[in-house]
N, C-alpha and C positions, 0 to 999 in steps of 0.2 A: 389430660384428657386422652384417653384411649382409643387405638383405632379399632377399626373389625378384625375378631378375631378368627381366622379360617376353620381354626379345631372348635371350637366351643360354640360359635356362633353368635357371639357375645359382645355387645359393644357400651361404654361408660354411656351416661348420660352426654347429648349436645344440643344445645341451644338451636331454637328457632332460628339465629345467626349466623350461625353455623351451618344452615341448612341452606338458607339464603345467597350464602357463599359461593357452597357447592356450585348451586344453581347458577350464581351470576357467570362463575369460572366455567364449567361448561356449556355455558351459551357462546363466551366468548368465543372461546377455542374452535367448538364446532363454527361459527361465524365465520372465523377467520379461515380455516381450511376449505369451506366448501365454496362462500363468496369471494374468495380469491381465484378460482377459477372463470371468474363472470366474462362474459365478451370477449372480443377478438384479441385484447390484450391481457387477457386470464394468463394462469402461470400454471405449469404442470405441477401433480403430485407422484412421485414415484411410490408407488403398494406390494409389498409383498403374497407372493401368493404360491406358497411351502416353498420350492428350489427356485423358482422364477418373479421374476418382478414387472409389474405391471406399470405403464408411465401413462396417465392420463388428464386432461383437462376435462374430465366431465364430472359435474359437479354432484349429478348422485353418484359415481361410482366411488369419490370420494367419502359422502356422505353414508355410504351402506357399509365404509370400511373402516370407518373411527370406531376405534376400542379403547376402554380408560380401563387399567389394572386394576385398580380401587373398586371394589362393586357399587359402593356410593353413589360416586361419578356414572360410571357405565349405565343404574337404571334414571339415573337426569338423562343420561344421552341415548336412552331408547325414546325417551318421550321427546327430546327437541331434535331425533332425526326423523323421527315417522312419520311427521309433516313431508318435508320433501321430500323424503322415499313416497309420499300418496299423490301426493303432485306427480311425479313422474310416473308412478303408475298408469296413472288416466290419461295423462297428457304428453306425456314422450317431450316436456319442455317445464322449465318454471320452476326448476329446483332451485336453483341459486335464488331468486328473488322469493321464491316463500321461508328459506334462511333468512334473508334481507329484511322480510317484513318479519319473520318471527322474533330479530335481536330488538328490530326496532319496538316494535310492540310491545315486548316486554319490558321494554326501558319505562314506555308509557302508564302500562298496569299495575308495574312495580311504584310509579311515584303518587300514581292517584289509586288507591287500595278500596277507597271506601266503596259500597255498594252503587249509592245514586252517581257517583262519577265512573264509574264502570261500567254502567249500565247504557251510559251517556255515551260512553267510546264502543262498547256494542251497536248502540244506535248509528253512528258514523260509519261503521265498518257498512253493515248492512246500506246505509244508501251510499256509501263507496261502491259497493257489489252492485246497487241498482243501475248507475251510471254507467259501468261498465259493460254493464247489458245493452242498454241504450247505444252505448260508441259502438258494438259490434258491427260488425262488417261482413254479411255472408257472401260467401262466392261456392261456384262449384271448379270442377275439373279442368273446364279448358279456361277457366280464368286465369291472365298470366302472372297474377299476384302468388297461385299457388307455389309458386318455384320460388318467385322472393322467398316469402316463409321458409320454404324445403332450402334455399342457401342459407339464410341468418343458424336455423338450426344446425346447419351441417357442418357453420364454422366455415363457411364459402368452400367446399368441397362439390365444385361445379359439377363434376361427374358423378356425383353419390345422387345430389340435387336433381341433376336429369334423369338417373335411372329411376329415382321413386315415383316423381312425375312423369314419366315417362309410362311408368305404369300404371297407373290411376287414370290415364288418360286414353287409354286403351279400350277400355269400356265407360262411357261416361253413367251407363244407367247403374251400375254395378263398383264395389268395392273388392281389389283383391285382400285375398288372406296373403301376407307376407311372410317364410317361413324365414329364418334367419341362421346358415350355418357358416361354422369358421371352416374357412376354405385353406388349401395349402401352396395356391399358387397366387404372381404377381396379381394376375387381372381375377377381377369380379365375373361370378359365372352365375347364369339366370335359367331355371328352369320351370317352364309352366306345365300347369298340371289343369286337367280339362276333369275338373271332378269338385265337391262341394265340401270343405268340411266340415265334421260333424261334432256336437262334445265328448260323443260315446267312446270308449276306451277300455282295451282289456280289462278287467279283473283281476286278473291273472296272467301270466307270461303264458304258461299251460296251455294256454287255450287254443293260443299262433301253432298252426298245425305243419307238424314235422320240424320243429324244435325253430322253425325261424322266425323272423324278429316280428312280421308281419302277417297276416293272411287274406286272402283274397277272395270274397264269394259272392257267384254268380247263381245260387239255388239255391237258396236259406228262406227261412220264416221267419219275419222281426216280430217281437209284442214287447210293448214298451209298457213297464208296468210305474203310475208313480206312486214306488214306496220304496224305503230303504230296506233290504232283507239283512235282518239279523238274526239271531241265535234262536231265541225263539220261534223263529219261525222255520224252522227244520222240518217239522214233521209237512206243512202246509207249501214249503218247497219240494216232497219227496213224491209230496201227491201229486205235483203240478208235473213233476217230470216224467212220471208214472201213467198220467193221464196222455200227454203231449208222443211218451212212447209206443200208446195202444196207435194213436195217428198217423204219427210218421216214423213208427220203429222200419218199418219195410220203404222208406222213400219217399220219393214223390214223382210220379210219373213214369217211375220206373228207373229213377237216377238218387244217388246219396242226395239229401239236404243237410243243412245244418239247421237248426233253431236256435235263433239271437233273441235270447232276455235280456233289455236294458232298463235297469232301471237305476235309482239316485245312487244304490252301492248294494256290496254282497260283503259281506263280514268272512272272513278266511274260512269257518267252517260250513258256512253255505256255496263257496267253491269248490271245498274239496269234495262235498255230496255232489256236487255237476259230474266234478274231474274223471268219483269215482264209478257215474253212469255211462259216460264215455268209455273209461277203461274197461268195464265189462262189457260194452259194448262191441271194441274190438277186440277182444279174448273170443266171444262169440265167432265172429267174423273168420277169425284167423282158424279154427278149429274146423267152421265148415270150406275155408280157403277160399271165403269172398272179403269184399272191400266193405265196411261197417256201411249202413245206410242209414245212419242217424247219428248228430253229432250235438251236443248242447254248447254254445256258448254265452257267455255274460261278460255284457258288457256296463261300465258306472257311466255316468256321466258325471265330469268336473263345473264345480261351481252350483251342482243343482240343491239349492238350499229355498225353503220357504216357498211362497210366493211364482218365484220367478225361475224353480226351478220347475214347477207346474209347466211352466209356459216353456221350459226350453224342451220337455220330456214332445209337449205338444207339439211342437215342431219338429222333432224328430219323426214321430208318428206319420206326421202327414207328408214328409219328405221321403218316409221309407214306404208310404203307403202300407201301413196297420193299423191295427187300433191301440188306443194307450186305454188300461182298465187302473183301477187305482185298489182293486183289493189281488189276492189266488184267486178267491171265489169266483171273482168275475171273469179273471183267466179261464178258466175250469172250461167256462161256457161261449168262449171270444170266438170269432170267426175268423180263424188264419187260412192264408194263402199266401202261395210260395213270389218270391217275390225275386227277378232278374238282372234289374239296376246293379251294376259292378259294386260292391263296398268291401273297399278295403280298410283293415281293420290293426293296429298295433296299441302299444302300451301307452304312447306319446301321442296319437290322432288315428282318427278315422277321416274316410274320405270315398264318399259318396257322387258316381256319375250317371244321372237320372237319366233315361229315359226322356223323350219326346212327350207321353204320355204324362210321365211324374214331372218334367218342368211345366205342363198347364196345372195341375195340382200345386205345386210350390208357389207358382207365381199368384195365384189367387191368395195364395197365404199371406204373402210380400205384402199382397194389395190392403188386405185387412189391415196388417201391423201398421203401412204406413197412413192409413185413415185413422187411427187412433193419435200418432205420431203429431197429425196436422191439429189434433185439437188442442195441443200442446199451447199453452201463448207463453210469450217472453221467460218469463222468469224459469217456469216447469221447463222448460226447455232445457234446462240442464242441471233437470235433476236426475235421480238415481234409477227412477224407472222410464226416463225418456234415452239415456245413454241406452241402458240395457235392451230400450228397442231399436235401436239403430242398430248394435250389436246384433240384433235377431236379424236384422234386413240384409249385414253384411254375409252372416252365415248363409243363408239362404240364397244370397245371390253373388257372392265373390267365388271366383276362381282362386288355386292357391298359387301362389310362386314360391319357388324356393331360389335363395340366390346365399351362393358361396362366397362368401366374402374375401379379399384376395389384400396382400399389401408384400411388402418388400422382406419385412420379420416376422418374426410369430408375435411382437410386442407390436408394430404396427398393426396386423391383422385384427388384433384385440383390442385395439383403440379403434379403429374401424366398423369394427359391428357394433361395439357399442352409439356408436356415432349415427349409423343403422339404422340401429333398434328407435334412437332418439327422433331422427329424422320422419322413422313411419307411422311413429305414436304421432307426431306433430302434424303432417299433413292430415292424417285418418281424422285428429281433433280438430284441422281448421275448416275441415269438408261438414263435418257432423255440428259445428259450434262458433266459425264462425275466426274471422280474424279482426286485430286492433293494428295502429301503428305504434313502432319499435320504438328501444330506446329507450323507453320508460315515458314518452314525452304524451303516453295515452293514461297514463294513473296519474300523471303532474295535470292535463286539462280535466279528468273527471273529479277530484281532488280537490280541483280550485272552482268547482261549481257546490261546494260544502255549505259555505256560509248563506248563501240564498237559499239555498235548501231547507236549512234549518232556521231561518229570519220566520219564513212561511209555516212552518212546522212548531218550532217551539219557539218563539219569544215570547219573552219574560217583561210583561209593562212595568212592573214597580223600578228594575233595574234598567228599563229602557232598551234593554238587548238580552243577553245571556250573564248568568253568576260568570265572574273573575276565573274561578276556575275551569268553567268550561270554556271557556275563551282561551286558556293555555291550552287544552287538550285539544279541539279542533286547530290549534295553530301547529302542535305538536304531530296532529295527524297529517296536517298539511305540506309538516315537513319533510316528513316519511316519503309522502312520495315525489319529493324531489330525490331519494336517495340512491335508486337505479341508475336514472341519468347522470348524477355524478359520478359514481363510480364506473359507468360505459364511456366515461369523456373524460378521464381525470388522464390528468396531464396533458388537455388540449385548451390553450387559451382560448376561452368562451366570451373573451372582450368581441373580439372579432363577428362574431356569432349575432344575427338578429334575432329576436324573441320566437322557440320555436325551431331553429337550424338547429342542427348534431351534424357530427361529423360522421360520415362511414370511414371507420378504422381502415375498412380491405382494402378498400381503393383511393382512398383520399381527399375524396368529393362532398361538399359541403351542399346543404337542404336539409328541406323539412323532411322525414320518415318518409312518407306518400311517395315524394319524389325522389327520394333514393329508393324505393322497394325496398325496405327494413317492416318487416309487421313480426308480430307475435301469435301466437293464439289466444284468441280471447276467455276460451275457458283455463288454459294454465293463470292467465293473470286474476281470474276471476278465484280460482282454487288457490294459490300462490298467497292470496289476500284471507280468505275466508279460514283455510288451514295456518295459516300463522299467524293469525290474529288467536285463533280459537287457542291452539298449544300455547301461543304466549300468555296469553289470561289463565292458563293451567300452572305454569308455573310461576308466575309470578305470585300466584296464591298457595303455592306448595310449602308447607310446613311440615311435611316430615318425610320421609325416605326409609322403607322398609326393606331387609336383605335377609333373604330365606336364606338360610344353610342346615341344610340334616332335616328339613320341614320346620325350620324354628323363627318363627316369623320376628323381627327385630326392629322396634320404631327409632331410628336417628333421628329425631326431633320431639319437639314439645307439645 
């Protein structure tokens, strides 16, 4: 049997067995690299990264850094790390245990193949999810559970723990933006910024005036248009700039302005028609030996797709006080004024500091979003357009911090932010969603309320309970989540232990979670569960494996 051929593209026939293989093998592997770093008793991974090497215990950085030679292998292990790369996405927590649950899962998908028993272990997961909802635990800022959580995630890095809480607590009606840079000295350095940020972001580098990295305007016109300008639309861009310079080619007030078009994107040759109205703009200028008094800038906004990019363009709008139009045409006709509010503008953020006047304006916005937010009940609560409104509350009402992250090496420093970065995704998730108790010993009690569950829901009269088979699969499922808690306490005699006790590793103190302050976030365990269940029923049913090379698409399997 033949492997992949790198020149030709080309690989022999192999068995759906073969394919299965693959899949078992890199599940292991990834399993074992990434949930070896679990808990206080995790083991480092040392990572290369080109001359320098990276030492860490964090279970995505390992996870985002497994590479298999073999292409085979590598696209199995795009699909069984994506999961906990989107766990940690959202949640700044819960990698390793949505690994945990994806090996175990698929153990279970893999043995029971058919449909109606599949369908049955989908059914389990989903009121596994529902329970979980249920145990949540909301708290806000000054509850002092939050710092529990901000230590378990930090890896009891008591000083990391207090500065995030420390910050969150500062303003309790408000969320800061946390900006995260690697710093080059021992101690951690914090710096606040009294401004709001925005999505909006160059275009173009071109645009940051006088070749630097940012710019800063205090007499500009915003119109925020939602639609993405592309190629086609050149001529209907030419006229809007055309028109915009009959207005404010001479200023405004008797002072330069600039004009900020934002909208979802500008495709390169729609900025360089901006660039190249600018540059004659100041050819003008320099010939009669004044200073240009019109300048255009564009700016995209990231992530504005669908829907929800609608809503982020609107909020910009009402924070820069303009209107947003959704065609030219409507521009053509829009009612601009110059607008004073500081906003400073680069490639990587914008950052907007409103006015007295523009915080009654924004705060009315807040108020809407979050009256939508409360009609939310239990389960929508954490879904995909209730996150994204929270997201809107925090833009609109966090301050940003920047903090320099400091350690003793440049390899400490970089374990450190990352640790950070984890820490601020995890408190930001347990403010917005809610916290469980640790340890795993909150998926072992909502777990072991399965079978009542389902007694009430599907019993079966002819067999007096459940088919034979589903009785191993809820027992199988039951088992899974004792599987965190063993591996957070392996190698601690649990004779000793009443029903319920763990041990805290840091300190040595025995109780239940509650009473030692060990919690989790409840939505990484809720995602942790929902994403490796999902990926695990993906592979478990994968039969074939395709590897492009030269555009030549190649099925390894039957």
């Amino acid at each position: 049997m033949q492997g992949f051929d790198r020149n030709t593209g080309i690989v022999d026939y192999l068995t759906i067995e073969k394919t299965g293989e693959i899949v078992d093998n890199v599940v292991d592997r990834v399993y074992k690299a990434v949930v070896g770093t679990m808990g206080p008793n995790g083991k480092y991974g040392a990572i290369t990264l080109g001359t320098r090497v990276k030492v860490t215990k964090d279970g995505v950085t390992v996870a985002r850094s497994i590479k298999f030679n073999d292409p085979r292998y590598e696209v199995v292990n795009r699909i069984v790390t994506e999961a906990p790369l989107k766990t940690d996405e959202e949640c700044g927590d819960g990698t390793t245990t949505t690994m945990l649950m994806l090996a175990e899962f698929y153990k279970l998908y893999r043995e029971f193949d058919s449909y109606h028993e599949q369908a049955f272990l989908d059914r389990l997961v989903t009121l596994w999810i529902n329970e979980l909802q249920e145990a949540t635990i909301h708290i806000d800022t000054l509850d002092p559970r939050l710092y529990d959580l901000a230590l378990t995630s930090a890896n009891h890095d008591t000083a990391l723990a207090h500065l995030i809480t420390d910050l969150y607590r500062e303003d309790p009606t408000s969320f800061p933006v946390i900006e995260l840079i690697q710093g080059v000295e021992a101690e951690d350095k914090v710096l606040r910024t009294d401004g709001l940020t925005t999505g909006a972001v160059y275009s173009n580098h071109q645009y940051a005036p006088g070749g630097r990295q940012q710019g800063e305007y205090t007499h500009y016109v915003p119109l925020v248009l939602d639609m993405a300008f592309r190629e086609p639309d050149m001529q209907k861009l030419a006229n809007l700039l055309t028109e915009l310079t009959k207005q404010f080619g001479g200023g405004a007030d008797g002072k330069p302005v600039q004009v900020i078009l934002i909208a979802r994107a500008f495709e390169s040759t729609l900025d360089n028609i901006m660039l190249q109205f600018n540059s004659g703009m100041r050819q003008k200028a320099q010939q009669s030996n004044t200073e240009p008094m019109l300048q255009f800038v564009a700016c995209r906004v990231n992530g504005a797709g669908g829907s929800i990019g609608s809503y982020m363009l609107q909020d910009l709008a009402i924070m820069l006080g303009c209107p947003m139009v959704a065609t030219v045409e409507q521009a053509l006709t829009a009612e601009l004024s110059v607008r004073t509010d500081k906003f400073v503008i680069s490639q990587a953020r914008s950052l907007l500091t409103p006015s007295d006047e523009s915080k009654v304006r924004i705060a009315e916005r807040v108020k809407e979003v979050q009256e939508v937010l409360g009609t939310y009940d239990g389960k929508n609560r954490y879904n995909t357009r209730a996150r994204f409104d929270e997201r809107r509350i925090r833009q609109m009402t966090g301050k940003l911090v920047s903090i320099w992250v400091g350690g003793e090496t440049e390899s400490d420093i970089i374990e450190r932010k990352d640790r950070f970065e984890d820490v601020v995704k995890a408190v930001r998730s347990a403010l917005t969603n809610g916290i469980v108790p640790g340890v795993g010993t909150t998926l072992i009690a909502t777990a072991d309320k399965l079978p009542q569950l389902l007694t009430e829901e599907v019993s079966n009269p002819e067999d007096g309970g459940f088919p034979s088979t589903w009785k191993e699969i809820l027992g199988g499922v039951i088992e899974i989540s004792h599987k965190q808690n063993e591996i957070l306490m392996e190698g601690v005699n649990r004779e000793e232990f009443a029903p319920g006790m763990v041990l805290n590793l840091a300190n040595g103190r025995i109780g239940d979670p509650v009473t030692l302050g060990i919690y989790d976030t409840a939505f990484a365990s809720i995602t942790a569960l929902r994403g490796g269940a999902r990926a695990a029923k993906m592979l478990a049913n994968l039969r074939s494996i395709m590897v492009s090379n030269k555009l030549d698409a190649v099925s390894l399997g039957n």
